[in-house]
C-alpha positions in Angstrom: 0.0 0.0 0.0 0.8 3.5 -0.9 1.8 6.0 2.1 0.0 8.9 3.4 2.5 11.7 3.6 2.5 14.5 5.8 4.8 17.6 4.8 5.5 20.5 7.4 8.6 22.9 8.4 7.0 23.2 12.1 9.2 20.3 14.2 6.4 20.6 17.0 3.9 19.6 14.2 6.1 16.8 12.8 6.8 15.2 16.3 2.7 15.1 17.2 2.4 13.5 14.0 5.6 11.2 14.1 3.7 10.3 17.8 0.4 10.1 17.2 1.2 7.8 14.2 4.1 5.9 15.5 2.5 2.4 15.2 1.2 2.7 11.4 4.0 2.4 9.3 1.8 3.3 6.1 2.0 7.6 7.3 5.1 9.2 6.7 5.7 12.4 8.3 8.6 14.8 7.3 10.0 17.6 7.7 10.4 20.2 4.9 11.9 23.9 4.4 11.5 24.5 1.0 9.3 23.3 -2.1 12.6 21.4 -3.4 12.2 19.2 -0.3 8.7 18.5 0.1 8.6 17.6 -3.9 11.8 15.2 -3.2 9.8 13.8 -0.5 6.9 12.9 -2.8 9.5 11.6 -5.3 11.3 9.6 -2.5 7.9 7.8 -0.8 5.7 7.9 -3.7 2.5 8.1 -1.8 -1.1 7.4 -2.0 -1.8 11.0 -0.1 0.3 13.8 0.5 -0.9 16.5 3.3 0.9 19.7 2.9 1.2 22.9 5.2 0.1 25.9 3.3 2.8 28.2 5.2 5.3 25.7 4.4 8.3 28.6 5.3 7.5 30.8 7.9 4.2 32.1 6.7 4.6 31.8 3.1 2.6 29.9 0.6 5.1 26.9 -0.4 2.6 24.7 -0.2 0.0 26.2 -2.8 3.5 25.7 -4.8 3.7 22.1 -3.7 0.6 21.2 -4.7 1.1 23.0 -8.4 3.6 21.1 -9.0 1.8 17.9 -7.9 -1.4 19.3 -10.2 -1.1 17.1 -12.9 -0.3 13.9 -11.0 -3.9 12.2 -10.6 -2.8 9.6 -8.6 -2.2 11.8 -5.9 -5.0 12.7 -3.2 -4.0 16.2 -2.0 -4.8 17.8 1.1 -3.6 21.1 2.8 -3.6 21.6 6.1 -2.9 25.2 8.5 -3.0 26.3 12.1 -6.4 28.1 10.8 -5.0 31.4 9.6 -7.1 33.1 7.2 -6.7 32.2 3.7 -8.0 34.1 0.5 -11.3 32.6 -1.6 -8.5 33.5 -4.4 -6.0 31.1 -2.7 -8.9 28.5 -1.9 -9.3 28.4 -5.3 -5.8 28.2 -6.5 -6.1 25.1 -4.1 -9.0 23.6 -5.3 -7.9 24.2 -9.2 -4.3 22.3 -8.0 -6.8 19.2 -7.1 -7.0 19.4 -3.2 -9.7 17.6 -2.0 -10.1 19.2 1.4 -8.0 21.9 3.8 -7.8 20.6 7.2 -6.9 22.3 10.3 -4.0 21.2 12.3 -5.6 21.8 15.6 -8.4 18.6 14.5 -6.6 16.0 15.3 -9.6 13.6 15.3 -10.5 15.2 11.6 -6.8 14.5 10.4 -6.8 10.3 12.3 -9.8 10.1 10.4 -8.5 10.8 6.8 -5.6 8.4 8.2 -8.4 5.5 8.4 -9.9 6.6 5.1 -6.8 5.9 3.3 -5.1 3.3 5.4 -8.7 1.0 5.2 -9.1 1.3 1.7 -8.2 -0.8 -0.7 -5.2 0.6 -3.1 -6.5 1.5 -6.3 
């Protein structure tokens, strides 16, 4: 089965997740600074689902960038995630053109075990 991969710069955020997933070896959680390294992540695990933070650097918008470059890849399931700060309709919709399915918050930790299940339940394919 294909991984579920979690991308963030924010070590607090990558330990919870590292945590609260230790046991399920189909999540993958790491730790990114730049677009480069979150799109050499996706190269490296090849995964099912990829989860990116929007401010991937300090409050920037690497991962709207992520996800562009991940548009045309329809294999992908892609999901962005923030600490709730406000985004833009105009960068919702750059999201939602880019193919992300849903933006989570960080802080919904039962809405982000649940997408877990979704993905680690289903079949692959």
């Amino acid at each position: 089965m294909k991984p579920i991969l979690f991308i963030d710069d924010d070590q607090s955020i990558v330990e919870m997740l590292r945590v609260l997933f230790e046991t399920d070896c189909n999540v993958i959680v790491e730790e990114c600074h730049s677009v480069e390294d979150a799109l050499s992540a996706v190269d490296k695990y090849d995964p099912k689902v990829v989860v990116v933070d929007h401010s991937l650097t300090a409050g920037g918008d690497e991962g709207l960038k992520v996800i562009g470059a991940l548009r045309s890849n329809k294999d992908i399931h892609k999901y962005s995630y923030s600490t709730g700060e406000a985004m833009s309709s105009k960068v919702r919709v750059k999201y939602l053109e880019g193919g992300v399915a849903e933006f989570i918050n960080k802080t919904d930790i039962q809405r982000i075990e649940d997408l877990v299940a979704v993905y680690t339940t289903a079949d692959d394919g």
